[in-house]
N, C-alpha and C positions, 0 to 999 in steps of 0.2 A: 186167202192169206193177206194182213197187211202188216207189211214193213216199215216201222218208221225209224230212223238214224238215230243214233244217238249226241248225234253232234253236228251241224252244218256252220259253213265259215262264208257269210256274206262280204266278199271283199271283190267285188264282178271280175277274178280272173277265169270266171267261165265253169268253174267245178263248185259243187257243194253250194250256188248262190243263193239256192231255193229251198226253203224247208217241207214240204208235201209229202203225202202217205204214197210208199209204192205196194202197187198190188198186185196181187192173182186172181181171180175168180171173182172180182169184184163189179157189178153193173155199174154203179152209181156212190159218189160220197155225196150224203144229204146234209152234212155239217164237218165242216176241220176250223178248230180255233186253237188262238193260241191266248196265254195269258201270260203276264209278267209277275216277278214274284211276291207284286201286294193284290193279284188275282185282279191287275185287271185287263180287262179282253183290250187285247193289241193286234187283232187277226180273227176274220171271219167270213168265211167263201161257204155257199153254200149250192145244193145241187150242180153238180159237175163229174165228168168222167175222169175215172183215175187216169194215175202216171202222168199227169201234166204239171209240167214243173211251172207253166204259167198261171198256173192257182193255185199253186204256193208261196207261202210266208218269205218275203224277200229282206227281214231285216230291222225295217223300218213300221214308226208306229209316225203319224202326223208329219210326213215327210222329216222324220228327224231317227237318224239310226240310233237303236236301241244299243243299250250297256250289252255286255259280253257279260252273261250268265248262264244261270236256269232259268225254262219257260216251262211250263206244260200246256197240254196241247189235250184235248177231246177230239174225237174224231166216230161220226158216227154214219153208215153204211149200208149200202143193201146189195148181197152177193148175188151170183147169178140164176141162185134158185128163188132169191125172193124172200131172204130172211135178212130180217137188220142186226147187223153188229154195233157195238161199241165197243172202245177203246180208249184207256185215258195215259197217261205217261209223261214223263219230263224228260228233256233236251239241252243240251248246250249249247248257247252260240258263240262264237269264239268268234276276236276280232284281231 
């Protein structure tokens, strides 16, 4: 299974700071990107174990926090039998 929010609020009171896929059944995310809405790539981590909100999207693009909109996001996976997923979808970030 992967979860992803539909909306995350980067403002470090400790909740919602980080944008990242949460999962179930998942070994490995082989790519999660995020893009802004003239497509361009603003975020990209690759090979890492889920649920880690320290490899996720915390906001900022060039040390400079990004506008309060829509992003979308690719995210692609290999679950624990060893088949790859994708997934593609858009988020809000609210500030």
């Amino acid at each position: 299974y992967l979860l992803m929010p539909t909306a995350f609020t980067p403002n470090n009171d400790g909740k919602n700071d980080f944008y990242y896929p949460l999962t179930r059944g998942i070994g490995a995310v082989k790519r999660f990107s995020v893009y802004n809405r003239s497509g361009q790539l603003v975020f990209d981590q690759q090979n890492f174990s889920p649920n880690k909100n320290t490899k996720g999207w915390s906001g900022r693009y060039n040390n400079t926090d990004q506008p309060a909109g829509t992003y979308v996001y690719i995210l692609e996976a290999i679950c624990e039998q060893g088949q790859s997923i994708s997934k593609k979808g858009n988020f809000l970030l609210i500030r």
